[in-house]
C-alpha positions as MATLAB code, in Angstrom:
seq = 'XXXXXXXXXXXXXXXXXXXXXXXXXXXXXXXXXXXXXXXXXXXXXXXXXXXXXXXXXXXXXXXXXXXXXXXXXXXXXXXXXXXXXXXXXXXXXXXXXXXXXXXXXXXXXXXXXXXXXXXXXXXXXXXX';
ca = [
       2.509    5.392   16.017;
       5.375    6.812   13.539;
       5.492   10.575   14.278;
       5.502   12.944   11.240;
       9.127   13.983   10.743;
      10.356   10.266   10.377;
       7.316    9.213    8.230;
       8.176   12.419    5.534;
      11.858   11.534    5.798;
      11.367    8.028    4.853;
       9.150    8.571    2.170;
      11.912   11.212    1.077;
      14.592    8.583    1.521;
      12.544    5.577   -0.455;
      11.690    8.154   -3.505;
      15.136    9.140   -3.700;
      16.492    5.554   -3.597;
      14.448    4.756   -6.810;
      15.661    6.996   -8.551;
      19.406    6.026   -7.651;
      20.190    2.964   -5.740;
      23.556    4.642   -4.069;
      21.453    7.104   -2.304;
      18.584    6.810    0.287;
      17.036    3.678    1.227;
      13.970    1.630    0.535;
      11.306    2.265    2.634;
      10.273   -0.427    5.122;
       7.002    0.275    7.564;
       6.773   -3.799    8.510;
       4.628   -3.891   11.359;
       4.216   -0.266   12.063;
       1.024    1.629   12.770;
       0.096    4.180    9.909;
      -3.553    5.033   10.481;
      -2.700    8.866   10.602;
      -0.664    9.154    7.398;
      -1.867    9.073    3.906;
      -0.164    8.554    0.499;
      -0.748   11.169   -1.972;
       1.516   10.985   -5.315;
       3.775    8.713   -3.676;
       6.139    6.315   -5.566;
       6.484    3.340   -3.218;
       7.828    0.704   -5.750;
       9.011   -2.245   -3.757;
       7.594   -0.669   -0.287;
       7.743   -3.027    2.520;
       4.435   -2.371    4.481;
       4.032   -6.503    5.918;
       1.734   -6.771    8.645;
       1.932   -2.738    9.280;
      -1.585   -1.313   10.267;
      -3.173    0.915    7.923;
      -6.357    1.337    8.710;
      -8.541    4.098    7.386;
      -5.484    5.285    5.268;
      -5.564    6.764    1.796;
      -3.282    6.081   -1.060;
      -4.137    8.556   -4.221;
      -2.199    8.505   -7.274;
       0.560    6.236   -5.924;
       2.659    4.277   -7.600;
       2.485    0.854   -5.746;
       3.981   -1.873   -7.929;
       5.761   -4.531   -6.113;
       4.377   -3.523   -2.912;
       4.119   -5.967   -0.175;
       0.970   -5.634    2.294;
       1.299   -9.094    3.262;
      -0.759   -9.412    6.914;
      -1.274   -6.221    6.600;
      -4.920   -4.217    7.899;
      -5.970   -2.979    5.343;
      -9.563   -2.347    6.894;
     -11.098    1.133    5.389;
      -8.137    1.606    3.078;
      -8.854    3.529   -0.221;
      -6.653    3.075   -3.113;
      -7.697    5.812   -5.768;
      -6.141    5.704   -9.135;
      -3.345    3.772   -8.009;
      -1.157    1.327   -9.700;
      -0.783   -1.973   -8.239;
       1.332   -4.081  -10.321;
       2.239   -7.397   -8.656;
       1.237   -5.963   -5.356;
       1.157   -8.505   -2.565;
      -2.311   -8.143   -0.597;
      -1.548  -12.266    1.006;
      -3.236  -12.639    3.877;
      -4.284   -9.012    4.297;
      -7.325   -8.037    6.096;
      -9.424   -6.161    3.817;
     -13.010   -5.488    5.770;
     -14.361   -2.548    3.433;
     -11.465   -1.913    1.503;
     -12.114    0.286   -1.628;
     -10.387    0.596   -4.981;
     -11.361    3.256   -6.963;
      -9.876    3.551  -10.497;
      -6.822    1.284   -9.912;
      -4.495   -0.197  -12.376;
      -4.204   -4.415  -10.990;
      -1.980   -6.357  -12.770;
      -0.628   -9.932  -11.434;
      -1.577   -8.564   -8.134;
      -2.343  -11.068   -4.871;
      -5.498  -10.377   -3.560;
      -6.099  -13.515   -0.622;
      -7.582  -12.029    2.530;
      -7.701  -13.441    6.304;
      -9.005  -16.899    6.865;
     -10.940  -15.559    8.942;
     -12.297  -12.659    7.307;
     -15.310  -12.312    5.104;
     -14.023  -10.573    1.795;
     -16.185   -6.906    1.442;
     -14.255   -5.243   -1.187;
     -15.749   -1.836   -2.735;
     -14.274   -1.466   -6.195;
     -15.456    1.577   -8.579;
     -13.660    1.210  -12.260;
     -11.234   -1.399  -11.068;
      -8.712   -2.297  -14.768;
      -7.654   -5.587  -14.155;
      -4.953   -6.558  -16.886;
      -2.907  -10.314  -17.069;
];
């Protein structure tokens, strides 16, 4: 599980490279477990979060265009009045996943194989 210090710092360092590509780094949570973190006004353009396990987590107010949860678990996950702007939900498993006044907007959205889709959406805005 990613302890606190380097989860802040790489939030800090992925906010900081989007507003200047010279300085700080995208941030890249691949395959890492997230469960106890949450996302609160968060810009995470272009986050890498493939395959990383986030169950239970919140994201509120986030900015999460270009965002790539590919295999991730999303199981639980909220998204509240988030943008997700060609986010990249392939293969994710989304078991009572909730979106609650989100932006979508060219975003993927195939779950599991094997995976019944249960999807909770309150004012969803889906624009093409």
């Amino acid at each position: 599980m990613l302890d606190d210090k380097l989860f802040y710092q790489m939030v800090k360092d992925h906010e900081a490279w989007l507003a200047d590509p010279s300085k700080g780094k995208p941030a890249d949570f691949s395959g890492m477990d997230l469960k106890n973190h949450d996302f609160v006004n968060v810009d995470l353009q272009k986050a890498n979060f493939e395959g990383a396990d986030l169950e239970g987590l919140k994201f509120i107010r986030c900015n999460l265009a270009f965002v790539n949860f590919k295999h991730a678990n999303l199981t639980d996950v909220i998204f509240s009045k988030c943008e997700l702007y060609q986010t990249n939900m392939q293969s994710a498993k989304m078991v009572d996943c909730e979106f609650r006044e989100v932006l979508m907007s060219k975003t993927i959205m195939t779950p599991k194989d094997d995976q019944k889709e249960r999807y909770i959406s309150k004012y969803v805005k889906i624009d093409d």
